[in-house]
FINU-953949 format. One record per residue (C-alpha): z, x, y. Coordinates in Angstrom, 3 decimals, padded with zeros to 6 digits. Layout:
{atom {Z X Y}};
...
//
This chain:
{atom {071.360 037.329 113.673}};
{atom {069.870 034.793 111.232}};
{atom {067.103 037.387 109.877}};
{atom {071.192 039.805 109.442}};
{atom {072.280 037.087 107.484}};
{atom {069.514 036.495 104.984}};
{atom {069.431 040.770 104.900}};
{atom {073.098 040.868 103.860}};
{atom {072.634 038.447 101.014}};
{atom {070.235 040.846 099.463}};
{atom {073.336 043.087 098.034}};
{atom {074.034 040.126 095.365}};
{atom {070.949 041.829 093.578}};
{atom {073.234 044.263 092.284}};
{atom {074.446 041.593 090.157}};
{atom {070.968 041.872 088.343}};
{atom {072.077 045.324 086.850}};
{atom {074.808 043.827 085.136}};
{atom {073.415 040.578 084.065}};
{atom {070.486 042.659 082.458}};
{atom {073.207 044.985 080.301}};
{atom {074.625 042.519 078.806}};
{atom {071.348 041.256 077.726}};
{atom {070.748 044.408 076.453}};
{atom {074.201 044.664 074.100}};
{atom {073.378 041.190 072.746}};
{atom {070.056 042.385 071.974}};
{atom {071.028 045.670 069.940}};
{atom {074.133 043.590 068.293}};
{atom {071.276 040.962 067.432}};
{atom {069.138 043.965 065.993}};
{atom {071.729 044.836 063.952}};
{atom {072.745 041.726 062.611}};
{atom {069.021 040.660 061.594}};
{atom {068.497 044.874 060.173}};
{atom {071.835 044.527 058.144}};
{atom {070.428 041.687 056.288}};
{atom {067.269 043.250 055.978}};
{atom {069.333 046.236 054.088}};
{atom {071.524 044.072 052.354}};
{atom {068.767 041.325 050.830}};
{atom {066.870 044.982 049.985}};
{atom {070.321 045.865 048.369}};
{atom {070.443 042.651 046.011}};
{atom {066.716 042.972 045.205}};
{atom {067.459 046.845 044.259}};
{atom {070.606 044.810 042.020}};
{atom {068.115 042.187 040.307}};
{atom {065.574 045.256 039.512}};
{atom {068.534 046.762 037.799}};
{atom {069.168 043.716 035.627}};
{atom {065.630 043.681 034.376}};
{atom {065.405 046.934 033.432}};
{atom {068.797 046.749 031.799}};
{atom {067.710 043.688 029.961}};
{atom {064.624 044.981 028.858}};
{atom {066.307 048.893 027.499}};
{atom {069.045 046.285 025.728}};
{atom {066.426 044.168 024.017}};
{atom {064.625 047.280 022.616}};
{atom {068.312 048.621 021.359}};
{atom {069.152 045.700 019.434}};
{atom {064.777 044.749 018.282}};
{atom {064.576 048.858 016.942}};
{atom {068.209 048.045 015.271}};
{atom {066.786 045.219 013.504}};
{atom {063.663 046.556 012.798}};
{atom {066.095 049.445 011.084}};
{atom {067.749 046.701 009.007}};
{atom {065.096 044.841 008.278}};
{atom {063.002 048.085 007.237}};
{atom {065.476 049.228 004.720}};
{atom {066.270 045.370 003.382}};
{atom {062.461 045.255 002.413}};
{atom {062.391 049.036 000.691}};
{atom {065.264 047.791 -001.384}};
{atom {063.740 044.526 -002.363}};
{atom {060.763 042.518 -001.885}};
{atom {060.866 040.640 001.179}};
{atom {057.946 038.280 001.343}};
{atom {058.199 037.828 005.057}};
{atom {059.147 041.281 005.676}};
{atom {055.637 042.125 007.191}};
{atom {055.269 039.371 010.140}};
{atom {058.628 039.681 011.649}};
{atom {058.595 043.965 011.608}};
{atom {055.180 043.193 013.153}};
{atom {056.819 040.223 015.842}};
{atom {059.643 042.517 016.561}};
{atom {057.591 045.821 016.786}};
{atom {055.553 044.046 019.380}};
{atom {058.195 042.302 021.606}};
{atom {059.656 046.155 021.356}};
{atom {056.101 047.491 022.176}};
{atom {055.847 044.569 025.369}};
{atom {059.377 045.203 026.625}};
{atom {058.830 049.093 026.714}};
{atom {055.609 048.267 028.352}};
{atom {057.192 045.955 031.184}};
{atom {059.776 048.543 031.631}};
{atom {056.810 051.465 032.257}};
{atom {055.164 049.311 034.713}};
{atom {058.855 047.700 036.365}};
{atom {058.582 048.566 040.573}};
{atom {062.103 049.940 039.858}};
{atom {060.665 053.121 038.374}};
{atom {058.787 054.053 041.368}};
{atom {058.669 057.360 042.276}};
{atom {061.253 058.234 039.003}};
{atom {059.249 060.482 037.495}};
{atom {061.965 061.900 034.516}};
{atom {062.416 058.069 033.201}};
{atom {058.938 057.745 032.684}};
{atom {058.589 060.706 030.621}};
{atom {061.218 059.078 028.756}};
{atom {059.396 055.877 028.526}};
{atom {056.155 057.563 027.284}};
{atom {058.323 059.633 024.717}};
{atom {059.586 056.674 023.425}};
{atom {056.003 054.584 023.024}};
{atom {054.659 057.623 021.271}};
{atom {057.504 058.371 018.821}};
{atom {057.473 054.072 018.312}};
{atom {053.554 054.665 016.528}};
{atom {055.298 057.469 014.372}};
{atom {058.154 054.786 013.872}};
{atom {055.566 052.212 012.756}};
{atom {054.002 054.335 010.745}};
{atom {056.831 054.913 008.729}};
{atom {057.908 051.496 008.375}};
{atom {054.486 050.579 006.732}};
{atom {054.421 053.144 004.372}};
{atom {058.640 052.709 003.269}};
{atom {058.183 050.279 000.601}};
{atom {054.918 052.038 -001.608}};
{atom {056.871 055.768 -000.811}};
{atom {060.231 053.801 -002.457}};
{atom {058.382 052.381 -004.993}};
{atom {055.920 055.713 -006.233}};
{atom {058.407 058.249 -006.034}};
{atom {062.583 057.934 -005.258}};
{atom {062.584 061.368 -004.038}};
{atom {059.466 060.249 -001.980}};
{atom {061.289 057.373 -000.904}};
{atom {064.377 058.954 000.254}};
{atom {061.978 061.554 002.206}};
{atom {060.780 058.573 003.478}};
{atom {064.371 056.826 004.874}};
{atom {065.808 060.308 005.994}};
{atom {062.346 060.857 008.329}};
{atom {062.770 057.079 009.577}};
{atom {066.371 057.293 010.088}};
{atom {065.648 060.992 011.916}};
{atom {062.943 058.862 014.055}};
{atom {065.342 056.205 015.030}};
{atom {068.568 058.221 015.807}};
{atom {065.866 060.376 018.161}};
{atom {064.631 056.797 019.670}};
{atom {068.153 055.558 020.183}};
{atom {068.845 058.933 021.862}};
{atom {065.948 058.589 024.129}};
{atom {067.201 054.804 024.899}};
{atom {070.648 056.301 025.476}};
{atom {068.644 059.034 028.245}};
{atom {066.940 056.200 029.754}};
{atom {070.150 054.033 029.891}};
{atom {071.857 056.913 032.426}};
{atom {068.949 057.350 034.491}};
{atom {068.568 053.642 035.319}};
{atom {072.506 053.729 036.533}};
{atom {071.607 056.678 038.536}};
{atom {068.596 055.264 039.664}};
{atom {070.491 052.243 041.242}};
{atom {073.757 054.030 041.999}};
{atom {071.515 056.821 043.959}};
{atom {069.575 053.887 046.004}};
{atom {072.866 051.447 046.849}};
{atom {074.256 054.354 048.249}};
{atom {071.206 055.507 050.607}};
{atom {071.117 051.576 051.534}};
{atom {074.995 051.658 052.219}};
{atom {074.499 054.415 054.367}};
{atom {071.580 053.091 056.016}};
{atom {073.843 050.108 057.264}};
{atom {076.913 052.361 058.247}};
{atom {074.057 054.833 060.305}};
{atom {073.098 051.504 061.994}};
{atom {076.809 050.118 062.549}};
{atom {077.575 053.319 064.270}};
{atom {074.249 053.346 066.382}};
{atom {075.002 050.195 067.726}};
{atom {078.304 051.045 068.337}};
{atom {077.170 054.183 070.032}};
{atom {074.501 052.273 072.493}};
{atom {077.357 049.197 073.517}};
{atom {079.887 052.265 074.341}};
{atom {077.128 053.801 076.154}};
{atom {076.147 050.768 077.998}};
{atom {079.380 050.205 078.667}};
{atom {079.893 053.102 080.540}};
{atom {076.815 052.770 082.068}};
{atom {077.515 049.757 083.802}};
{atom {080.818 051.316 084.689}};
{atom {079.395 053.601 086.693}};
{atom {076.905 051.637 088.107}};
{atom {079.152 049.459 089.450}};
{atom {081.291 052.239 090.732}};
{atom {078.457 053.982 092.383}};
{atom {076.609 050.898 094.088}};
{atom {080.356 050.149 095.312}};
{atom {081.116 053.102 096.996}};
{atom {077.930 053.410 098.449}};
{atom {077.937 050.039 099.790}};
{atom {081.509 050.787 101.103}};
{atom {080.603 053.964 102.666}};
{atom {077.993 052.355 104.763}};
{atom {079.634 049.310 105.831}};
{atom {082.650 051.670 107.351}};
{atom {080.053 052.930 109.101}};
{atom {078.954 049.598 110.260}};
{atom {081.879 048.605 110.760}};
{atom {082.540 051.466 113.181}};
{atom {079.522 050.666 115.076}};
{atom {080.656 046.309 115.453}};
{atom {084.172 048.001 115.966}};
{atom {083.108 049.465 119.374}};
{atom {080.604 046.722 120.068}};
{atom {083.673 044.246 119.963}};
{atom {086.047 047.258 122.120}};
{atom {082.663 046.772 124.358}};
{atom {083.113 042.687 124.702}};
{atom {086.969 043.025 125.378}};
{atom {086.189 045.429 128.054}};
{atom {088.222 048.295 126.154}};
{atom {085.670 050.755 126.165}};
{atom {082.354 051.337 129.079}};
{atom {079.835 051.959 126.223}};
{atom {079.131 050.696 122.492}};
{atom {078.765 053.596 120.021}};
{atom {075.096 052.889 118.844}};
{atom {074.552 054.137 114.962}};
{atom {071.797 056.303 113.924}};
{atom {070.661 055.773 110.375}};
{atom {068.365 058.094 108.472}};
{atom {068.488 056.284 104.645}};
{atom {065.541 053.881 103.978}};
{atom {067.822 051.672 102.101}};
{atom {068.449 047.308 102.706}};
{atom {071.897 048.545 104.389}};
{atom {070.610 050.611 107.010}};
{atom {067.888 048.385 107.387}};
{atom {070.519 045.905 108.611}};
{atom {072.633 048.124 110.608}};
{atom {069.289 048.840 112.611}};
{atom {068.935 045.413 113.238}};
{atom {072.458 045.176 114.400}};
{atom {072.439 048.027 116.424}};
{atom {068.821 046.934 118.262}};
{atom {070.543 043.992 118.588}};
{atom {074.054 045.410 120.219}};
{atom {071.093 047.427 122.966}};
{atom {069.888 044.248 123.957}};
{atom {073.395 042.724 124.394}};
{atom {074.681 045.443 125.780}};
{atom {071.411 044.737 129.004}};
{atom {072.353 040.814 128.462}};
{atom {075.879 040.667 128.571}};
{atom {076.628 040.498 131.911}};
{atom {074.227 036.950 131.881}};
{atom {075.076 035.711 128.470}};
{atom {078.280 036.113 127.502}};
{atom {077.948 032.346 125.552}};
{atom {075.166 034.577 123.259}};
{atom {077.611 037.195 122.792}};
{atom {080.395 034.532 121.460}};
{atom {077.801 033.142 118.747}};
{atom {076.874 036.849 117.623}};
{atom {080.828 037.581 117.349}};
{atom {081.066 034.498 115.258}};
{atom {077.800 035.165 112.753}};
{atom {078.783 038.896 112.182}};
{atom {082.722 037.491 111.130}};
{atom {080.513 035.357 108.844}};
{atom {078.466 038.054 107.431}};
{atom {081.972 040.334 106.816}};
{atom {083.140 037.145 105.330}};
{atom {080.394 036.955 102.658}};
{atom {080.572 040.782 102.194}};
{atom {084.279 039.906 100.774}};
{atom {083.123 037.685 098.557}};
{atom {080.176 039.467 097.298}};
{atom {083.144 042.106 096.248}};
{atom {085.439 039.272 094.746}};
{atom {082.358 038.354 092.932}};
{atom {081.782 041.696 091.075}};
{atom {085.201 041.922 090.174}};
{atom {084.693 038.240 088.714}};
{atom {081.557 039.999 087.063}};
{atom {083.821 042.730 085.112}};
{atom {086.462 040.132 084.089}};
{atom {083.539 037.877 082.810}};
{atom {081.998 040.707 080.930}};
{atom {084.967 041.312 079.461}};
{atom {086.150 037.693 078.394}};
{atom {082.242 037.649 076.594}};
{atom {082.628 040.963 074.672}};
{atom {085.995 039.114 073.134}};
{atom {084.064 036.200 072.813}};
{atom {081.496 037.945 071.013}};
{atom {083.373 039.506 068.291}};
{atom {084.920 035.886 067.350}};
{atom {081.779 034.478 067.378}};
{atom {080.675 037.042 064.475}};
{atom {084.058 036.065 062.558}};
{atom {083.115 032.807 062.886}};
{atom {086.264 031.800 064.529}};
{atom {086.569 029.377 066.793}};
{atom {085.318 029.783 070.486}};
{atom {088.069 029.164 072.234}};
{atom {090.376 031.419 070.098}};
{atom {090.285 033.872 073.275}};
{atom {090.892 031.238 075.815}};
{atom {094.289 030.075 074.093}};
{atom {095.421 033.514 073.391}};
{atom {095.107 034.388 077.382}};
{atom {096.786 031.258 078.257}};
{atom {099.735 031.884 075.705}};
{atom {099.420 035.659 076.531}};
{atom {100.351 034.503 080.645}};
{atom {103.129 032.437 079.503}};
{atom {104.901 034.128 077.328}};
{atom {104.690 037.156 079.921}};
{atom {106.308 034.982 082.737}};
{atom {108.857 033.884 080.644}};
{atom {109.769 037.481 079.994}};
{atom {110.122 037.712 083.162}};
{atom {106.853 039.882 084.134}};
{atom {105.463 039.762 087.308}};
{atom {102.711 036.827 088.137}};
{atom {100.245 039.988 088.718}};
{atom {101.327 041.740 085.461}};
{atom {101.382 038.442 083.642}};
{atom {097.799 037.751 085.337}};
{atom {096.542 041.224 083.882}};
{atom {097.387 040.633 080.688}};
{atom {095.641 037.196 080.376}};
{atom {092.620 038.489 081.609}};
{atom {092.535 041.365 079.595}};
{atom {094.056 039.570 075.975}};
{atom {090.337 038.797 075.290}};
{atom {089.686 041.983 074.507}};
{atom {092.238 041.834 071.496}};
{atom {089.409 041.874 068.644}};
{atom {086.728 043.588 070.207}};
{atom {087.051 046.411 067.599}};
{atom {085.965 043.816 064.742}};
{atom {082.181 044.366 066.302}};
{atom {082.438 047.261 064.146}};
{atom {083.490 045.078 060.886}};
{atom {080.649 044.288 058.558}};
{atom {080.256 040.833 058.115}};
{atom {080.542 040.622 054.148}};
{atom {083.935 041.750 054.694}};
{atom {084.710 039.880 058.188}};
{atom {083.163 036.861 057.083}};
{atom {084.727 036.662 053.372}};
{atom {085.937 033.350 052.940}};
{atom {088.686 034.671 049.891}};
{atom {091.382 037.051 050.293}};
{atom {090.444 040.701 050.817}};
{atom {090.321 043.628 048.059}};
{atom {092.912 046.481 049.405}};
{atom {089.747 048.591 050.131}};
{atom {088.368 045.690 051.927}};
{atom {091.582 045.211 054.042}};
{atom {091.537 048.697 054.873}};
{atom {088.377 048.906 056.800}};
{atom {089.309 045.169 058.062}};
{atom {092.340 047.157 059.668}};
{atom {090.241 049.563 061.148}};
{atom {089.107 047.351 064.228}};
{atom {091.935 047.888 065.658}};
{atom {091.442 051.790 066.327}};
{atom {087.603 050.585 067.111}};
{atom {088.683 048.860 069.794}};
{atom {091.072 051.188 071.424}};
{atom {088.584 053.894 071.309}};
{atom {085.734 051.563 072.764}};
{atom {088.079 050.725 075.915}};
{atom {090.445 053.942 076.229}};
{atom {088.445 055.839 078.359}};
{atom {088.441 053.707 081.222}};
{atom {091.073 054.312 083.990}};
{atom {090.789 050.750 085.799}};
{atom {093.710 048.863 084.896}};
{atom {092.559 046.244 082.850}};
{atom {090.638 048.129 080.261}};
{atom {093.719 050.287 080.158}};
{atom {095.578 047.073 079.457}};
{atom {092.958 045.917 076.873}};
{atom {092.888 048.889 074.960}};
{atom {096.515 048.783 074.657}};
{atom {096.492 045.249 073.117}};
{atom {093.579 046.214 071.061}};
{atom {095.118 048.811 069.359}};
{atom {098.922 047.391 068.823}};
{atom {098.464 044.209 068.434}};
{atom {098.891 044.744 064.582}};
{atom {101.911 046.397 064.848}};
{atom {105.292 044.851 063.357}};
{atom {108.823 044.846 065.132}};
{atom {109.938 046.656 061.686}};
{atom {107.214 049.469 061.600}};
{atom {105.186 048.013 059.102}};
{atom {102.357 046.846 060.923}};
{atom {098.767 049.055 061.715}};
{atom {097.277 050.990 062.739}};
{atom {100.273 053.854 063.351}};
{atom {102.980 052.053 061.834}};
{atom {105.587 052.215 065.184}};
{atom {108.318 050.061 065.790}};
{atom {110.594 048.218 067.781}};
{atom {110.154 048.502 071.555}};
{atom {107.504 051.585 070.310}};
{atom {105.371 048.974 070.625}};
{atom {104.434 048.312 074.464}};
{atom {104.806 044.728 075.528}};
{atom {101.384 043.681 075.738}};
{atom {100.864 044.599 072.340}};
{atom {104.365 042.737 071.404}};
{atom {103.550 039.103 073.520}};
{atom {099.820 039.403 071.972}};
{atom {100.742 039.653 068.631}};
{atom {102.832 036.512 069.092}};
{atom {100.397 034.883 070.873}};
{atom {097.802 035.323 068.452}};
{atom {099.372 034.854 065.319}};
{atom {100.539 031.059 066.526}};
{atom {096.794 030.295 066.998}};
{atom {095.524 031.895 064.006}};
{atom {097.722 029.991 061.858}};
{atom {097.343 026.962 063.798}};
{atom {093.395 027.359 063.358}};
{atom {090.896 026.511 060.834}};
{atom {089.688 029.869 059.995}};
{atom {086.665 030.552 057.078}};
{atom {089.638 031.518 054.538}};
{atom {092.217 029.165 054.896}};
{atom {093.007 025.548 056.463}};
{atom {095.127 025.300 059.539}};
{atom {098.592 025.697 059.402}};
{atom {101.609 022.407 060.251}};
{atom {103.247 023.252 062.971}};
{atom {106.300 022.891 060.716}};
{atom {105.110 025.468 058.484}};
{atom {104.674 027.594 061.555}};
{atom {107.746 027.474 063.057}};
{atom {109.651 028.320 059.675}};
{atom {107.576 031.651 059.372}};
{atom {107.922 032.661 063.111}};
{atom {112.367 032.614 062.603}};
{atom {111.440 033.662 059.383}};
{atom {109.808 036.574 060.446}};
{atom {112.137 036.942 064.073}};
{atom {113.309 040.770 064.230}};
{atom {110.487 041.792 061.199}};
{atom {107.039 041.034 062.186}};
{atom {107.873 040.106 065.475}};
{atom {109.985 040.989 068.712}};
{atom {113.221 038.407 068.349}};
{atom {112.984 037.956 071.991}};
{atom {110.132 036.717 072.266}};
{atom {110.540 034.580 069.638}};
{atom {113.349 032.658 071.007}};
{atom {111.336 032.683 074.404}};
{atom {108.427 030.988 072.264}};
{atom {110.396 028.464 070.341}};
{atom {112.452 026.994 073.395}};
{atom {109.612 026.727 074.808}};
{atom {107.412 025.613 072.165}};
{atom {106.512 022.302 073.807}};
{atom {104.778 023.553 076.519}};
{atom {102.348 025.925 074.331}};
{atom {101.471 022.837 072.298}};
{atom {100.644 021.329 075.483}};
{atom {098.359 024.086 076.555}};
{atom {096.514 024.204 072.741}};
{atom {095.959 020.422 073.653}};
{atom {094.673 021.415 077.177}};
{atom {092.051 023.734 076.216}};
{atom {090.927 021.656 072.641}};
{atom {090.004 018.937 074.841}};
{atom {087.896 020.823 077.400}};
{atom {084.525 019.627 077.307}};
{atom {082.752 022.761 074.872}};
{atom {079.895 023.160 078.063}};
{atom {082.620 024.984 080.086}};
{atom {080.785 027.732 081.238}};
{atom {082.825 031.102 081.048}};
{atom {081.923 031.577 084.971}};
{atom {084.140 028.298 085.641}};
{atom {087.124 029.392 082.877}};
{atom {087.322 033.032 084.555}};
{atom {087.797 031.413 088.267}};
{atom {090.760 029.076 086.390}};
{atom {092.309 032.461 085.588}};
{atom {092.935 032.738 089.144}};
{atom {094.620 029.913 089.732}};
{atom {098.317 029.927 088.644}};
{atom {101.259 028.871 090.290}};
//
């Protein structure tokens, strides 16, 4: 029976599936991460580029204006120094056009070019024109005005050109910021796409290594069923099982049921033997329990990390999710839900951010207040989350998904995502919005300081029968004490608490 016992233990390798998926989401959230700010330092570069060749297209405006002025100053009237600085501005004109031909942001733009060369060659006409201004002027005023018309035609056909290339650098840079920014949002929804899928992948894993494992203990089960029947004397003959699978199950019922032949000889001489075998097989269907408990524990861990995950890329404090679930549970009981119910919804109320994996981080991260296009995709993790967790039918992803997408929602209809009201809003999305509110405010967060408790009491009555449900409120603030407590509970936990050992304390409530 001790060779059973070290067989049965083998089925806590299934754990190894699920350990090694969530390696795998951390990994592709990682790759994301680091390939976003690939993109986006690729973005500013493609910015900078744009400067330089917008500084350089400016400085050859305003050096072929001056060479203009300076042009028809000298035709008019001797200028002594008229020749060096046409000749120092004609060749800081002549090196700017030249750093803009050879400028990595014209790669591959084969029209601005052209209108780069264009511009060189009609500059040597320019030139030419300039030199010759002042001896046309003074041989000949008909010659002379010849002369200015031809230079002026020259220049308006220059600035023209300038004006050409001026359009095609903003297209240029408009065309590749938005290929980057759809680069990123192609990634943001692959990842997206890969965590769901994971997701359900372990879902079904779990489902289908469960059932089997069921399946074939009821079928051991029958066969120690009428080995015990056997031992009481309730039955002449044990019911010996046949297995055909090659699998570490029917491995072990083999060894039982070679086991139950020889007993079955035995029995009759050592019934003390049969006594120790009844007691190691209770064992075994002891640890079998807890191999279950344990994957349950695995699904509620899993789920507590996910939540954990998307505050760590806010930047929020870790145990944001912790205090929520704990103020989640108690405000629940003192509704007057059920310990179970109330239990569900703490374990769950992790969960109530997930959808902000789907937030970029300039805009999650931004330590100012948000631009009203910037708020509205900040809103939209709350309809990320719901759809990552709607499809499951097992209770506490139904749960989740409901606080995921109403916790948003205001007791006067003017919350998000779908603008409902009143007791539209279920009750887990009503106690989570309460419950995470009072730690937000009470948090440092990257845009603001924490709030007094003072100041957060005044909001919450005045806000009692608007933002929130009134209550709850009065629930909260009778009992505001004992949250304060429970904020001071979990602060002082020592930071090492492994999520294993906070997820078993989830289980025990009075």
């Amino acid at each position: 029976m001790e060779e059973l016992l070290n067989k049965l233990k083998l089925i806590h390798k299934v754990n190894l599936v699920f350990y090694l998926a969530i390696v795998l989401v951390l990994m592709l959230i990682f790759t994301f991460m680091v390939t976003s700010s690939y993109t986006l330092k690729t973005l500013e570069k493609n910015h900078n580029e744009y400067n330089q060749v917008n500084h350089y297209e400016s400085m050859i405006n305003k050096n072929l204006k001056s060479l203009d002025h300076l042009t028809i100053e000298n035709s008019l009237s001797l200028n002594h120094s008229y020749e060096t600085q046409s000749d120092e501005i004609y060749k800081e004109i002549t090196n700017n056009l030249e750093m803009l031909r050879k400028h990595p942001f014209f790669n591959g733009a084969k029209e601005s070019m052209e209108i780069i060369s264009r511009i060189q060659k009609r500059l040597i006409g320019y030139k030419n024109i300039t030199d010759s201004l002042e001896n046309e002027v003074k041989e000949s005023f008909e010659d002379g005005m010849y002369a200015v018309s031809a230079l002026t035609t020259t220049s308006n056909i220059i600035f023209k050109e300038l004006n050409d290339l001026n359009a095609q650098i903003g297209n240029i840079s408009q065309a590749r910021t938005e290929e980057l920014s759809k680069v990123i949002e192609s990634r943001r929804k692959l990842v997206i796409f890969f965590v769901l899928l994971m997701f359900i992948f372990m879902f079904f894993i779990n489902r289908m290594v469960v059932k089997s494992i069921l399946q074939q203990l009821e079928f051991l089960k029958t066969g120690i069923n009428s080995f015990f029947d056997f031992l009481s004397r309730k039955r002449k003959n044990v019911i010996h099982m046949s297995y055909k699978a090659d699998d570490e199950i029917s491995h072990i019922g083999k060894l039982i049921d070679s086991n139950m032949y020889i007993a079955e000889e035995l029995l009759s001489q050592e019934r003390e033997e049969t006594l120790i075998i009844e007691r190691k097989v209770k064992e075994a269907t002891k640890e079998i329990t807890e191999l279950n408990d344990e994957l349950e524990d695995t699904q509620r861990e899993i789920i507590f990390t996910l939540g954990a995950i998307a505050e760590e890329r806010s930047k929020e404090t870790g145990n944001h999710v912790k205090r929520v679930a704990e103020y989640s549970y108690m405000l629940a009981r003192m509704y007057g839900m059920s310990a179970e119910e109330a239990l569900l919804l703490k374990n769950a109320s992790p969960m109530h951010d997930i959808g902000k994996i789907g937030i970029p981080d300039r805009i999650l991260n931004k330590p100012g207040r948000f631009t009203d296009k910037e708020f509205e995709v900040m809103k939209a993790h709350a309809e990320i989350g719901h759809e990552m967790l709607k499809h499951s039918h097992r209770s506490i992803f139904e749960v989740a998904s409901i606080v995921a997408y109403e916790h948003h929602e205001k007791y006067n209809g003017t919350g998000y995502p779908r603008g409902i009201k009143g007791e539209e809003i279920h009750i887990y999305g009503r106690i989570t919005a309460v419950a995470d509110v009072f730690d937000a405010l009470g948090s440092d967060r990257v845009y603001k300081k924490a709030w007094s408790i003072e100041k957060i009491v005044k909001l919450f009555k005045e806000e009692r029968g608007e933002h929130f449900d009134p209550v709850l409120i009065d629930l909260f603030l009778d009992n505001l004490d004992k949250f304060l407590e429970t904020k001071e509970r979990i602060d002082s936990m020592d930071d090492s608490t492994s999520l294993s050992k906070y997820i078993e304390d989830f289980e025990k409530v009075e």
